[in-house]
C-alpha positions as CSV (number, residue, x, y, z in Angstrom):
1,X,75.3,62.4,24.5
2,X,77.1,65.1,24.5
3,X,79.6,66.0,22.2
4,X,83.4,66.5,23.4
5,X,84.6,68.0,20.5
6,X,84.3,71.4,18.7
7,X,80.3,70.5,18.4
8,X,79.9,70.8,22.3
9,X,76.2,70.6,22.2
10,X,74.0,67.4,22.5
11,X,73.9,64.9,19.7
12,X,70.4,63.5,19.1
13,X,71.4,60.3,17.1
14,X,69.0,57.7,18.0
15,X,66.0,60.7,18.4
16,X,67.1,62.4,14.8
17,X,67.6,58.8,12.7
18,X,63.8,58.1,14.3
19,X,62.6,61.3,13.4
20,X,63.9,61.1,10.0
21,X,62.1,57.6,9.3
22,X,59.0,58.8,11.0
23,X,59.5,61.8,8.3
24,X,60.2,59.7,5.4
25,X,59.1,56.2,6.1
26,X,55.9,56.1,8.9
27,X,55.9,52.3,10.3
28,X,59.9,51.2,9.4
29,X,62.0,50.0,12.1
30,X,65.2,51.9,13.2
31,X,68.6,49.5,13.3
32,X,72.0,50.2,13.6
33,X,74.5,48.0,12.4
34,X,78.2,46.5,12.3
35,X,78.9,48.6,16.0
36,X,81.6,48.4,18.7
37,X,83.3,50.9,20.9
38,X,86.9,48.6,20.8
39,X,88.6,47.9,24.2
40,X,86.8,44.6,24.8
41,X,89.0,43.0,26.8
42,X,89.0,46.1,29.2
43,X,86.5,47.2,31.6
44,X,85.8,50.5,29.8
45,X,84.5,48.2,27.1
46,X,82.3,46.5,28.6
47,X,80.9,49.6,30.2
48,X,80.4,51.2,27.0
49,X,79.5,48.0,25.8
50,X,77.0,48.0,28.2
51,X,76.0,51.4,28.0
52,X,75.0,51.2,24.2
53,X,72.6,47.9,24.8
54,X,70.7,49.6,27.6
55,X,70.4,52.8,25.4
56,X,69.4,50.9,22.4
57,X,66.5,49.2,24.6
58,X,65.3,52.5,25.8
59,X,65.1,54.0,22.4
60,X,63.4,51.1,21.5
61,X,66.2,50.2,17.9
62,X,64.5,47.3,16.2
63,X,68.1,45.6,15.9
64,X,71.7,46.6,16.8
65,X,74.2,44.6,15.3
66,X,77.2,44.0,17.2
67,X,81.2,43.8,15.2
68,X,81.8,41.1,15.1
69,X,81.7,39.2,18.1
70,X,83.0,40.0,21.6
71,X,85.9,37.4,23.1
72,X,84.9,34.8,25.4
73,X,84.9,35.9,29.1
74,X,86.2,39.7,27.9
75,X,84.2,43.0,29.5
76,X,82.3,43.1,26.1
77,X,81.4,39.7,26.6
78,X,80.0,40.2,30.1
79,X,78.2,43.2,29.0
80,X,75.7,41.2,26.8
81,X,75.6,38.7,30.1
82,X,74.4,41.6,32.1
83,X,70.8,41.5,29.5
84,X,70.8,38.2,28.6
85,X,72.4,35.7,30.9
86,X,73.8,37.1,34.2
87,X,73.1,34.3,36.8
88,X,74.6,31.9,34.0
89,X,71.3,30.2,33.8
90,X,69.5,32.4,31.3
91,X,68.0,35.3,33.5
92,X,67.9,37.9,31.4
93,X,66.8,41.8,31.5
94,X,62.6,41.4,31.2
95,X,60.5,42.6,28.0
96,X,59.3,45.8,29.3
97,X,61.8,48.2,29.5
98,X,61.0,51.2,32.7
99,X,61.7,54.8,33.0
100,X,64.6,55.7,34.6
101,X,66.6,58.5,36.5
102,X,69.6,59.3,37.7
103,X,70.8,62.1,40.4
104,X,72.4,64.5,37.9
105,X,75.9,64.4,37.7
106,X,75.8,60.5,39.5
107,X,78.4,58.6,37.5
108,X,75.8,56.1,36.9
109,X,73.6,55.1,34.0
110,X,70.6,53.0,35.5
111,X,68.4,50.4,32.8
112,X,65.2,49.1,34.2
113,X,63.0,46.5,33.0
114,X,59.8,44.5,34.1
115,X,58.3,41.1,33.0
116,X,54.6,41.2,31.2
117,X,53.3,40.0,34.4
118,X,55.0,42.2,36.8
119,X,56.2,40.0,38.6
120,X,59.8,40.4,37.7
121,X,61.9,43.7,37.7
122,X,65.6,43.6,36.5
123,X,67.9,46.6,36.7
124,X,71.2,47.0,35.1
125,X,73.5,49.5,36.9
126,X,77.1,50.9,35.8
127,X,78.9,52.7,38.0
128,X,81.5,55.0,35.5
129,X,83.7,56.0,38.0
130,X,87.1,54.9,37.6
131,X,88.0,55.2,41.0
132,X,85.4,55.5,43.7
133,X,82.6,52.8,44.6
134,X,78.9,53.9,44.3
135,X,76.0,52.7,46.9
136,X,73.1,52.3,44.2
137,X,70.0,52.9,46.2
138,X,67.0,51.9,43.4
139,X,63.7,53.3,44.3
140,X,60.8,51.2,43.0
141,X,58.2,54.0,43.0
142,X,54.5,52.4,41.7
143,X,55.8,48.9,43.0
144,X,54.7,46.5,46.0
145,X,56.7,45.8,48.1
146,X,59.5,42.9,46.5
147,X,59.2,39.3,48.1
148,X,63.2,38.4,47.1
149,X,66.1,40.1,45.6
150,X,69.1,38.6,43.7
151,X,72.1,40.8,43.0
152,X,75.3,39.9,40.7
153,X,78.4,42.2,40.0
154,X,80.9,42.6,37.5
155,X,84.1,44.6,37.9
156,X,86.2,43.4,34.7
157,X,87.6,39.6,36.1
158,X,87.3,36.6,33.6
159,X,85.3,35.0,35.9
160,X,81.8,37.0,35.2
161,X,79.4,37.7,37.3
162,X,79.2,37.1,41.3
163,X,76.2,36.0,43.5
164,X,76.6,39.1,46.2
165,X,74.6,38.2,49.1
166,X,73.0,41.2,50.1
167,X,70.3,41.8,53.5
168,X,67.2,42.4,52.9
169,X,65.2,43.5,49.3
170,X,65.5,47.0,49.3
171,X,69.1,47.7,50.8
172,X,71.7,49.6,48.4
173,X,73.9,48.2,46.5
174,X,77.6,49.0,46.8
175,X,79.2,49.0,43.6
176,X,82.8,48.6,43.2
177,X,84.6,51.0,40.8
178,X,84.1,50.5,37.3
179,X,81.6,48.2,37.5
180,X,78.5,46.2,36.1
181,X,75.7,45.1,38.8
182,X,72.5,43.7,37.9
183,X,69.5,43.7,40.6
184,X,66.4,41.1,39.7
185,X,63.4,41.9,42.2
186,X,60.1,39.5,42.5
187,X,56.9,40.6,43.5
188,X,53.8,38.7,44.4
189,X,50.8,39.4,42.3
C-alpha cells in the first residue's frame, strides 16, 4: 500500500509486524484484530472488504478479526461470501493460496487458491474501477488443461452472487464496474 498522505512512500504493515515477531518472537503467529474499513452497505466496502481478506491470506495472518459483524446481504457481507460461501452452498476459496499478478496499473487485485489435491483452483477477482467494466483474462500457467469452470459475480445488489454462464473454461471474464467475481476451475488428476 501506498501511502496518500504526506508519507507518500510504501507502507510495509503486514511485512514490518512479521518482521518484528520474527525479530522478537521466532514461531508466534501474526493477527490483526477488531478491523473494518466502514461503508458496508456500499460497494466500496465490500471491495475493501474484500481486498483486506485476500491480502490477509496472501500474507499468510494467523487470524484477522472482523468489527463486529457485517449486515446481512450488505457488500461487506458478500465479501466474506466471495472466500467462503459464494455458490450459496459452501464453495469456498481452497487451502492453498497461489501467486499472483496483475498488469501494472490494471484496476484489479487478483486472489488465487488451489485445493491440496489440485484438483480445484478458485480465484477471487475485483475489478476497482468505478466506472468501466474489466475482461479478466486468468492465465493458469503450470496447470492442465481445466475440465469445467463455474463463475459468479457480485456488483453491490442484495441479492449476492449470480451463476454467469460463461463458453468454454478458459474464456475472460467480463466484469462489471465495481465488482466482485469469483472463478472455480476443476482439473482432472
Amino acid at each position: 500500500y501506498r501511502d496518500e498522505s504526506w508519507i507518500g512512500e510504501p507502507v510495509m504493515l503486514i511485512p514490518r509486524m512479521k518482521k518484528w515477531i520474527a525479530e522478537n518472537y521466532p514461531g508466534l503467529g501474526t493477527s490483526i484484530g477488531e478491523w473494518n474499513f466502514g461503508a458496508e452497505n456500499h460497494i466500496s466496502g465490500g471491495l475493501a472488504t474484500a481486498e483486506a481478506l485476500g491480502r490477509f491470506g496472501e500474507q499468510n495472518l494467523t487470524s484477522a478479526f472482523y468489527w463486529a459483524y457485517p449486515p446481512n446481504q450488505s457488500p461487506a457481507f458478500y465479501a466474506f461470501h466471495a472466500f467462503r460461501n459464494y455458490d450459496g452452498k459452501g464453495s469456498h476459496f481452497q487451502d492453498w493460496s497461489l501467486k499472483t499478478n496483475v498488469p501494472n496499473g490494471a484496476p484489479v487485485s487478483l486472489f488465487a487458491s488451489s485445493s491440496e489435491d489440485g484438483k480445484k483452483v478458485v480465484a477471487v477477482v475485483l475489478n476497482l474501477d468505478p466506472d468501466s467494466a474489466f475482461d479478466a483474462n486468468v492465465k493458469l500457467d503450470g496447470c492442465n488443461a481445466p475440465t469445467a469452470r463455474r463463475v459468479f459475480t457480485y456488483s453491490g445488489d442484495a441479492t449476492g452472487f449470480a451463476w454467469a454462464h460463461l463458453e468454454g473454461v478458459q474464456s475472460a471474464v467480463k466484469m462489471k464496474p465495481y465488482s466482485i467475481s469469483v472463478v472455480e476451475w476443476t482439473f482432472e488428476k
